[in-house]
C-alpha positions as CSV (number, residue, x, y, z in Angstrom):
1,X,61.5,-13.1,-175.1
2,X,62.0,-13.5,-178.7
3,X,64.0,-11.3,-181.0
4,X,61.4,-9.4,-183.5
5,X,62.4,-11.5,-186.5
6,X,61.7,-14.4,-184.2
7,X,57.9,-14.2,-184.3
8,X,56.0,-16.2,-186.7
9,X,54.2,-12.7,-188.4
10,X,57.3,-11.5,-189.1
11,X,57.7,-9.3,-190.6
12,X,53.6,-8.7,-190.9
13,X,52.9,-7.9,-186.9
14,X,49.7,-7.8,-185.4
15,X,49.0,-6.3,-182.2
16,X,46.0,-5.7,-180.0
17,X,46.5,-2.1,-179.0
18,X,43.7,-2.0,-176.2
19,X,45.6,-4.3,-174.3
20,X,48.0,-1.7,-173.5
21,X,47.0,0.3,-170.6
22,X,46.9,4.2,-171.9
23,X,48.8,5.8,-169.3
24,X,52.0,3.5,-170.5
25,X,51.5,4.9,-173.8
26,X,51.7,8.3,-172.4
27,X,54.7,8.0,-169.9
28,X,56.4,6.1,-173.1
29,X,55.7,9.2,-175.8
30,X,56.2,11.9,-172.9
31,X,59.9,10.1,-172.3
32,X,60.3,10.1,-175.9
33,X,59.4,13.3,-177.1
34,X,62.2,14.2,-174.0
35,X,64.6,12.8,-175.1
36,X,64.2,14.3,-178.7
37,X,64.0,17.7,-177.6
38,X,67.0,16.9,-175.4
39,X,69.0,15.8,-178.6
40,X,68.6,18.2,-180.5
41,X,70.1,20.4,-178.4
42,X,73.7,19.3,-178.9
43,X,75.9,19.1,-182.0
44,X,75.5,16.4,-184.6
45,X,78.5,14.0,-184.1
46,X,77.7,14.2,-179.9
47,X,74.0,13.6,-181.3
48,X,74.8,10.5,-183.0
49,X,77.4,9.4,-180.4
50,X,74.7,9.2,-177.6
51,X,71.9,7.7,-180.2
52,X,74.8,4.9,-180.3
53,X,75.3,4.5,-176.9
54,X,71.2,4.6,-176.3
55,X,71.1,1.6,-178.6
56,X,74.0,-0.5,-177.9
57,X,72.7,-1.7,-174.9
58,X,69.4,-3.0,-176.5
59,X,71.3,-4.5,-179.6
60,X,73.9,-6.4,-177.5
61,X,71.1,-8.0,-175.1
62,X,69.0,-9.0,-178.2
63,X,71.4,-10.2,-181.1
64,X,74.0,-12.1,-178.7
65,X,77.1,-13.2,-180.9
C-alpha cells in the first residue's frame, strides 16, 4: 500500500464512493463519533496525549525512517 502522497492524483484524489459497501461506512462513523464523545470527556493535555498515541501507531507504519 502506498503512502497518500504516493498516488499519482495527489494531492487531487478521486474515489468511487459506491464501491464502498454502506454498512462499513456506518460501523466507521459510529466508531468515530465514539471515540469523540469519549474525548471529550477528559481534560485537554490527557485529550491531546491519547490523540498522540491514537496516531503514532499509523504515522510510524506509514512514513518509516
Amino acid at each position: 500500500m502506498n503512502s497518500i502522497w504516493q498516488h499519482a492524483d495527489w494531492p487531487n484524489f478521486r474515489y468511487a464512493d459506491q464501491l464502498i459497501p454502506a454498512n462499513q461506512l456506518y460501523h466507521y462513523a459510529q466508531s468515530a463519533g465514539r471515540l469523540s464523545n469519549q474525548l471529550q470527556g477528559i481534560p485537554d493535555d490527557q485529550r491531546l496525549d491519547a490523540c498522540v498515541d491514537l496516531n503514532s501507531p499509523l504515522v510510524c507504519h506509514h512514513s518509516p525512517i
